[in-house]
N, C-alpha and C positions, 0 to 999 in steps of 0.2 A: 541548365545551370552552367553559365559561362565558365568560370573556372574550374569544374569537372575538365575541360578539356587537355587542360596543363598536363594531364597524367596521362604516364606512360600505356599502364596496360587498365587503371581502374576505368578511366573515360571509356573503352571497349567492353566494356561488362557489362551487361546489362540485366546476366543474368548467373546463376551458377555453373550453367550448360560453359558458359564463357570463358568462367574459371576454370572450368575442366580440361578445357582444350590447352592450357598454359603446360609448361612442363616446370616441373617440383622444383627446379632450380630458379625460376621467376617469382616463388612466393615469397621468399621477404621481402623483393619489392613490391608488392603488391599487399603486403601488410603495412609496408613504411607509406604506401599511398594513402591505403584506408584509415590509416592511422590518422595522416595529418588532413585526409578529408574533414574528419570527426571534428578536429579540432579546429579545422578555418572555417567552420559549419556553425558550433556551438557558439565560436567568440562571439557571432553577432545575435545569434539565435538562440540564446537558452534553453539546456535540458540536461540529462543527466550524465554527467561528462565523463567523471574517473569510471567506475561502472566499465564503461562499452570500449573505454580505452584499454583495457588491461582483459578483455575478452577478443581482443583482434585477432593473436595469430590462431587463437580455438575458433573463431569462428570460420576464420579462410579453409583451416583445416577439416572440418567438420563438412564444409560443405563441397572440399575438393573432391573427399573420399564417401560421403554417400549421395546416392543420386537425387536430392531433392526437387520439386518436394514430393516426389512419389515417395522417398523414403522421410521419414518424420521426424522433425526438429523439435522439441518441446523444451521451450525457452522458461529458467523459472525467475524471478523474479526480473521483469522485464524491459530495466533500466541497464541490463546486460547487452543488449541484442541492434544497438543501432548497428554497427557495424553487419549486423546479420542484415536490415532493414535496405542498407546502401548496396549491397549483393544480390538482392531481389527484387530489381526492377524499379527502384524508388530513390534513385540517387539525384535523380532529377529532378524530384518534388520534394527531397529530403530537406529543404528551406522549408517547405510549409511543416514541418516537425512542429505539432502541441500546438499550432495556430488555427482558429478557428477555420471549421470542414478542412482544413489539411491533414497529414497523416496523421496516426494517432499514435499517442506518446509511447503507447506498450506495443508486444504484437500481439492482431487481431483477428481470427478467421474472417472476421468482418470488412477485414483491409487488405488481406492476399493470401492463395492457396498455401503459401511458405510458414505461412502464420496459423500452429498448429492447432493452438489453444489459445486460451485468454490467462493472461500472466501478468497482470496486475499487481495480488496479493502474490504473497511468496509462499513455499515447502507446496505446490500441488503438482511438479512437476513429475514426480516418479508416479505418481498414482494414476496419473491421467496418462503417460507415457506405458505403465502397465494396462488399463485396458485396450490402448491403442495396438498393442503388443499383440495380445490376448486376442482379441477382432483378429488380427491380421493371419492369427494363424486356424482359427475360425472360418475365417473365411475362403484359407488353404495357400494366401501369399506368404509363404513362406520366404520370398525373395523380400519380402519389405521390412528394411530394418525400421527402427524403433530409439531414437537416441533424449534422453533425458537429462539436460544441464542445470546442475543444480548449485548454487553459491551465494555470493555475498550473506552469510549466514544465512539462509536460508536451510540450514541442515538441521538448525538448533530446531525448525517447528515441529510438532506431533503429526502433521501428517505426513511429515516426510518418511517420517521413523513407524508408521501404519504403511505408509507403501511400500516400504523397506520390508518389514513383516511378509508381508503378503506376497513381494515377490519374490522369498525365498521356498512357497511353497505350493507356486502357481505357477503351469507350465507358461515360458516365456523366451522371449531371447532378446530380453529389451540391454540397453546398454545404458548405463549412467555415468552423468561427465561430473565428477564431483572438479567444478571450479574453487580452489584452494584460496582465498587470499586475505582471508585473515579479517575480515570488514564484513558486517552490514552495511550501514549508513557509518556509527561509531565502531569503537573495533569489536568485532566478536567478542563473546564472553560465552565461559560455560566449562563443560570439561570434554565437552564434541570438539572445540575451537583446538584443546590441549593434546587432547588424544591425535589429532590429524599431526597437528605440531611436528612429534615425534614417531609418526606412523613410517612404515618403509618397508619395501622389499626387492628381492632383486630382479631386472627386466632381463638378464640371463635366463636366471631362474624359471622364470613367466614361457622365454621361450622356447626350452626346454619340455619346461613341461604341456606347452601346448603343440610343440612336435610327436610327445610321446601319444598325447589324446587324440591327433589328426592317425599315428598310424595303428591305433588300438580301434579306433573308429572304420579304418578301411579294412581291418579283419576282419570286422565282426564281432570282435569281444567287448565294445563297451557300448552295452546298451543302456537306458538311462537309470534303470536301479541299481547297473554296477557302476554307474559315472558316479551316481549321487552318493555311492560307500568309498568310493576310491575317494571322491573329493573330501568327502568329513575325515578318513585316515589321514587327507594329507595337509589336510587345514592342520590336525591336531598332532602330525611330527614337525609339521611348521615350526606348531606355534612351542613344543619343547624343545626345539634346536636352536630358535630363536632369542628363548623368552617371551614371548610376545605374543599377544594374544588379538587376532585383525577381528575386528566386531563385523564386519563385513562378511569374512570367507566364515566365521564363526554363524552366518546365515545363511550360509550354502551360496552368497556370493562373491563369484570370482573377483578379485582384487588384483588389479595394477599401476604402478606408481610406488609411491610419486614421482611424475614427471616435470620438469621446464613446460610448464603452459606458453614461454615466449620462443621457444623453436619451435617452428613452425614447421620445418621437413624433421623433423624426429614427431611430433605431432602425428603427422602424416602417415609416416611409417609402424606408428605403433596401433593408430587407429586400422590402416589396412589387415594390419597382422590379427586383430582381435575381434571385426566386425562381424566375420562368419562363424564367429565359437558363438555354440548352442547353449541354451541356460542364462540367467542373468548375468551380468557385469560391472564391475565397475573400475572407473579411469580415473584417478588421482590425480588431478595438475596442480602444481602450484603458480598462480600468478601475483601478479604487484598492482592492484588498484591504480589507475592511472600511471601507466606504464606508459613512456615514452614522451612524459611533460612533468618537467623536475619538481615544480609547486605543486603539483598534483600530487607527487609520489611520495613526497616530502611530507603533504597534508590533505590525507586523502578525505576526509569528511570534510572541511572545509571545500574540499571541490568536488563533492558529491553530486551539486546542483549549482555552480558558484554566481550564476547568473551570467549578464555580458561579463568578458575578460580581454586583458590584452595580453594576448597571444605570444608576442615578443619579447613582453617583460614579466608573465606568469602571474598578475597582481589582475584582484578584480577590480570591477572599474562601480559597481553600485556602493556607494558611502551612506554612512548612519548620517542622516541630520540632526545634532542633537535635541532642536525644537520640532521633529516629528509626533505624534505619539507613537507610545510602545505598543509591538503587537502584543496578541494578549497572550501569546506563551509566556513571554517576557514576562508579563504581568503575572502571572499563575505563578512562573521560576521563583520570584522575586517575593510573592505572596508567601508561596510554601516555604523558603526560607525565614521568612518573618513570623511563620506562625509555629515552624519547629524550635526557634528559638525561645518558645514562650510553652510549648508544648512537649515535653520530652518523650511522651508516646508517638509524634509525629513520625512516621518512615514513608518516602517516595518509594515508587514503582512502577517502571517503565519496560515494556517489551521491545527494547533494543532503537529507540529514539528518544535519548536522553539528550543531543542536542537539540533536537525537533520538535521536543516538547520544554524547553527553557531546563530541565531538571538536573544540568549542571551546574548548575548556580548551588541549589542544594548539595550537590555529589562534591563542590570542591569546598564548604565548609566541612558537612559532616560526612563522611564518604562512608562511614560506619550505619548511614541513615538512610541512604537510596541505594537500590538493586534494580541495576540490569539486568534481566535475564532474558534477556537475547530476543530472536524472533518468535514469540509462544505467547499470544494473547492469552488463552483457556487457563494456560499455567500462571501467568502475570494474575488475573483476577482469582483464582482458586491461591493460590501463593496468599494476595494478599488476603482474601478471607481466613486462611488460618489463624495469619498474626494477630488481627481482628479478633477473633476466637478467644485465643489468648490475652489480650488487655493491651495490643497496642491501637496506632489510628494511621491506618495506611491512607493515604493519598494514588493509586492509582490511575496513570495517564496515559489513557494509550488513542490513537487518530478514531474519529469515529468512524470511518469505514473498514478497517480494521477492525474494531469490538465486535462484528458484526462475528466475527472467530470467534468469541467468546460467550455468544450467548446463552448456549446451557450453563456453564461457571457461572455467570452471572443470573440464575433463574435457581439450579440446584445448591450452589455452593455460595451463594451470599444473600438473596434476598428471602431465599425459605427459613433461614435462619435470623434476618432483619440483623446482619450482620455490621458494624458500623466501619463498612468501607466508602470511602470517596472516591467515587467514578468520574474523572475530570476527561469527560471527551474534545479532544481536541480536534481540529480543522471538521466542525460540525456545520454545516449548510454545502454549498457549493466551492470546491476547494479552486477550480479556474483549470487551469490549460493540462492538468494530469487527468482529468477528466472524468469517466462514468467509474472506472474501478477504485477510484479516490475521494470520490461527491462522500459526503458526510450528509448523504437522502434520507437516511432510514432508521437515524437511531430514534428520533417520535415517537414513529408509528410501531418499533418494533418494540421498545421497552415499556410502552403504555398501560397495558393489558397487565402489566407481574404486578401482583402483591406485594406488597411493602417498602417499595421505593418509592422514593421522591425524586424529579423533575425538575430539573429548573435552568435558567438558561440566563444571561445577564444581560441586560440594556449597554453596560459601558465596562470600564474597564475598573470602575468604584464598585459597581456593584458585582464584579466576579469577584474582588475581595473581599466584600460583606461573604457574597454566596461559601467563599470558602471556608470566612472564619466562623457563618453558621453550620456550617457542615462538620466540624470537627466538634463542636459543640457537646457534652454527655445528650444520651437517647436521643440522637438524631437516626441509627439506624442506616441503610444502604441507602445513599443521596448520590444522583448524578446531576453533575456541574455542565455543560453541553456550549462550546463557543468556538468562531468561525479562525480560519486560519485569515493571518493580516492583523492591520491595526485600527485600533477605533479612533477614535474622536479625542479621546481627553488627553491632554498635556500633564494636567493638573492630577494626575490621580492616586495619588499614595496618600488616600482619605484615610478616615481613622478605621479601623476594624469594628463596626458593628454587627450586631443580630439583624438579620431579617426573619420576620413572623413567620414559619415554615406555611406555606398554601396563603401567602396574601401577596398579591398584586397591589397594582398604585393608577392612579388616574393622574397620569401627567399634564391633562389641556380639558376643558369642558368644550363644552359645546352644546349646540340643541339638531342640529336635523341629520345628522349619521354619525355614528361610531364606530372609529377603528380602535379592533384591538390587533396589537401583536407581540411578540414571543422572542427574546433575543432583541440582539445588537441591529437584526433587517429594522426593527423599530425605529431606529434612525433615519431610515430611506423613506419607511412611511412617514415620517413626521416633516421633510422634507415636503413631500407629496400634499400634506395636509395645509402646508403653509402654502403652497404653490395656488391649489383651490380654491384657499379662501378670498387670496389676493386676487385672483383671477379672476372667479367664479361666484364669490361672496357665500360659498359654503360658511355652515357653522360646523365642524366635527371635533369631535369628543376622543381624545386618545388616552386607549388605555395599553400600559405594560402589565401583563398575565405575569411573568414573571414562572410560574411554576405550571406545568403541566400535570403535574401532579403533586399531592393534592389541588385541582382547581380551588380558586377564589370564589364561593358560592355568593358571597356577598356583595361581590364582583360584578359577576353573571346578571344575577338576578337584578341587579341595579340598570346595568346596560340591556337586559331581556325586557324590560318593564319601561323603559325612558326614549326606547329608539325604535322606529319600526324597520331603520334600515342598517345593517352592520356590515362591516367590512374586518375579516379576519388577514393576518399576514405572517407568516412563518416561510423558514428557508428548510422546510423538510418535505416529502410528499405529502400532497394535499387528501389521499388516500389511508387514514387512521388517524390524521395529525390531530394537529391543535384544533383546526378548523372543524374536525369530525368530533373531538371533545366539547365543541362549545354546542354545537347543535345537538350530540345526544344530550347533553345539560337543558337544553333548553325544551328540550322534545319531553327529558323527564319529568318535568316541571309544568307541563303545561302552557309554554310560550312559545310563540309563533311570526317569531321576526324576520324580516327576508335577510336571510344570511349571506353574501360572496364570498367563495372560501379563495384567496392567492397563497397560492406556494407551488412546489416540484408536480409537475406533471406525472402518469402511471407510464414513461418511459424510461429509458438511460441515457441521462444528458450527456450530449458530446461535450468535448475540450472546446477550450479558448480562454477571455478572458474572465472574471467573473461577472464584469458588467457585460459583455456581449452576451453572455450566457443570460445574465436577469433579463436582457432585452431579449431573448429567445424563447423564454418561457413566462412570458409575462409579469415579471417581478420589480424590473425596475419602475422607477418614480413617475414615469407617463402610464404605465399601466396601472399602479395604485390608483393612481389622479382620477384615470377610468373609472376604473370601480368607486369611487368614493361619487363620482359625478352622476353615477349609476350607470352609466355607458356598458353597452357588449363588447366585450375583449373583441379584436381582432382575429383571425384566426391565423396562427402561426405555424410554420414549418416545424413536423413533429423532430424533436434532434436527435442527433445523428443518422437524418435520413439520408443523408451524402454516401452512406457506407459503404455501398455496392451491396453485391453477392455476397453469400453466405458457399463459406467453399467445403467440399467433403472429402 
């Protein structure tokens, strides 16, 4: 990368080793490099900008003062860590960021030894940092530290507050970087967000009493049953001297901070002073989301992900057309508002993407009406089966690869009860360049099998407002709504709000010598496909929209099982339990015996790019329909992300 070279000392890094060799007084330059690398990187190349901006000088620090990657890095939600990514070998290829077989959006064991875990999803950082810990001293390296960075709300999830648990009563020496800054995507919510707020204590104090344990240690008198009574005595004259009660040292772990996350040599210095104290830890920083780019810091979810920008004037440069259509959050935002309007039991609820899923629209008429509660899927859908419980009509929205967290909620705590919540999954099929830990693969095949829900997925942006305002409907029962991140097709769509017949499907096109069905909005692309054929090929095919995964359209079925002996199925989930496996035990059940092609996700984890380059990678786009409708054998494709390398240990 030609302009890497403009830099003073980053152009010479290539690696941590590099940074090591620098002396402490060169690291703010070396943050104001990495810093505006990030950002003359992003303007042209899109990814997650404020995030990794406002983790720079932790990250330099972090990796000055332990020796990675023999010592371990565990990055939690993973929109933190480019500036980690440009440090380790990949600032050269840091253009190909989230572009197909280029680096990959999060860090990957899959993509460099530096890359400890997989940090996609957010709160798994302490837990997976604890057994890493735990091995390490297992295995009697006791020289290998263990560091856990955990932020942008990501404290608010349950497993973070399970590995919290767990490592205050399990031998360990892991360390925890609680990165402070006040953000997920929108801002924190909760009373974790509040409590930190006003949290404190003093780094005097801290080094005091880690002089007095360094020389009670070279005595001989503090062995670890008297460390672990000295520390609860002194958590607990603490916290009467203070007032103040640390829910942390209140778990036998050590607490420090809060600190300036943006000095970088007090960073350093506090990190070195605390990395060899025994027993868990944790390091309070407070930082500023997009530090060091004023539109940034001024508006930090706005530049979460802002797309191209211009760098010099802070403004982004993608404009709304207003003759585009709307994506279909929008549409959902838009919808939910119209239907609480008329519905007073309506309430939203979203796990901490209230922008990301349109449900501001809602939150700024009735704010009494939508609850954030942060980053807690399990909690988001148990939450809303209460209200539910009670006689309201929740609307829950949370990314479908995320719900994937909330599974048991959604099996024990709403559908065993045929609970009347609205499951609106959003970015469901192939979400594009954030790739396998953000694909919306698996909500089909995973929700298919429960009792008592309904399925169902929409052809356009009309019929996810039918699908909503049947879903709020009396004795509809737990219905999930399931549609793709982007926008559809219609200009036109603020149709009137009707019923759809729950479990009935529609035959959009006849035909006589093959029929496709398919499921969702990909039903566009087949229909494209079908037009392509016929013109070309003089096919006649028959398309239908399923419309509900469950309850199936038997009437449906049995019409296209009995009328066609050749079918073609198309869903944007894996083809492994989906739709395609639904039509054929339907048909297996039955007695009928049509040659089925199933299109959809392969039994792998699709790499990033775009999401058309991805359908062309796994057989989905409109030549590969074309295929199968023609009866043609798929081509055989490069399985994705086989680019990945090594698998590092």
């Amino acid at each position: 990368m030609e302009k890497a070279k403009q830099f003073r000392y980053l152009s010479h890094i290539d690696s941590p080793a590099d940074l090591r060799k620098l002396p402490i007084e060169a690291l703010p330059a070396v943050c104001d490099e990495l810093r505006r690398d990030i950002i003359d990187e992003l303007a042209d190349n899109p990814g997650h900008f404020a995030s990794s901006l406002g983790t720079v000088e932790l990250t330099v620090a972090l990796h000055y003062v332990f020796n990675t990657p023999y010592d371990r890095l565990v990055w939690d939600v993973g929109h933190q860590a480019y500036g980690h990514k440009i440090l380790t070998g990949r600032r050269d290829s840091f253009s190909t960021n989230r572009k197909l077989h280029g680096i990959r959006p999060f860090p990957s064991p899959l993509e460099s030894e530096y890359d400890t875990f997989a940090c996609g999803h957010a709160s798994n950082s302490i837990s997976a940092a604890l057994g890493m810990s735990l091995a390490a001293l297992k295995k009697g390296e006791d020289d290998r530290h263990v560091v856990a960075i955990i932020g942008d709300g990501a404290m608010s999830g349950g497993l973070a507050f399970e590995g919290l648990n767990n490592a205050s009563d399990t031998p360990n020496n892991m360390l925890i970087i609680l990165n402070d800054n006040n953000m997920s995507i929108d801002r924190s919510v909760g009373g974790m967000k509040e409590y930190l707020l006003h949290l404190h204590t003093s780094s005097a104090y801290n080094r005091l009493r880690f002089a007095i344990s360094q020389k009670l240690s070279a005595w001989g008198w503090l062995n670890e049953d008297r460390r672990r009574s000295i520390l609860r005595f002194n958590n607990s004259l603490k916290a009467l001297l203070t007032n103040q009660q640390n829910i942390f040292e209140g778990m036998n772990i050590r607490y420090f901070g809060p600190n300036n996350g943006h000095d970088v040599v007090e960073l350093v210095r506090v990190l070195r002073e605390i990395k060899d104290m025994k027993g868990p830890k944790l390091f309070h920083v407070h930082t500023v989301k997009g530090k060091g780019f004023k539109a940034a810091e001024e508006a930090p979810t706005e530049w979460h992900a802002p797309g191209r920008f211009d760098k010099e004037h802070g403004v982004c440069l993608v404009k709304e057309e207003p003759d585009r259509p709307p994506k279909f959050q929008d549409v959902f935002g838009e919808t939910l508002l119209e239907l609480a309007r008329r519905n007073p039991r309506i309430v939203g609820i979203t796990p901490a993407m209230p922008t990301g899923c349109s449900m501001t629209i809602l939150m700024k008429e009735m704010p009494d009406r939508a609850f954030d509660v942060g980053i807690a899927e399990g909690h988001a859908v148990t939450f809303s089966a209460g209200m539910a419980k009670e006689g309201l009509q929740p609307f829950c929205n949370i990314y479908s690869s995320f719900a994937q967290r909330a599974y048991d909620n959604i099996i024990h705590d709403t559908a065993l009860l045929n609970l009347p919540v609205v499951l609106c999954l959003d970015r469901a099929g192939l979400v594009g360049e954030d790739g396998p830990t953000h694909h919306g693969a698996f909500d089909m095949a995973a929700l298919r099998p429960i009792p008592n829900l309904t399925i169902a997925s929409p052809y356009d942006a009309c019929e996810l407002r039918r699908l909503m305002y049947t879903a709020q409907l009396p004795g509809k029962g737990t219905f999930v709504i399931r549609y793709p991140r982007g926008r559809g097709r219609l200009t036109d769509w603020r149709c009137p709000l009707e019923e759809i017949p729950v479990g009935k499907g529609r035959r959009l096109k006849d035909g006589t010598d093959v029929a496709l069905i398919s499921i969702g909005p990909i039903g566009n692309l087949a229909a494209d496909a079908i037009a392509g054929v016929e013109r070309e090929d003089g096919l006649s095919v028959a398309h239908y929209d399923l419309r509900f995964l469950k309850p199936l359209d038997e009437e449906l079925l049995r019409e296209v099982g009995t009328r066609f002996r050749r079918i073609v199925t198309v869903e944007d989930g894996v083809r492994a339990g989906g739709m395609g496996s639904a039509v054929l035990e339907w048909f297996s059940d039955h007695g009928l015996s049509p040659a089925v092609t199933r299109l959809g996700l392969p039994d792998s984890f699709v790499e990033h790019g775009t999401v058309e380059q991805l359908y062309h990678i796994v057989g989905l786009d409109q030549a590969a329909i074309a295929r199968a409708l023609r009866g043609e054998a798929a081509p055989q494709a490069p399985e994705p992300g086989g680019h990945a390398g090594k698998q590092f240990s």
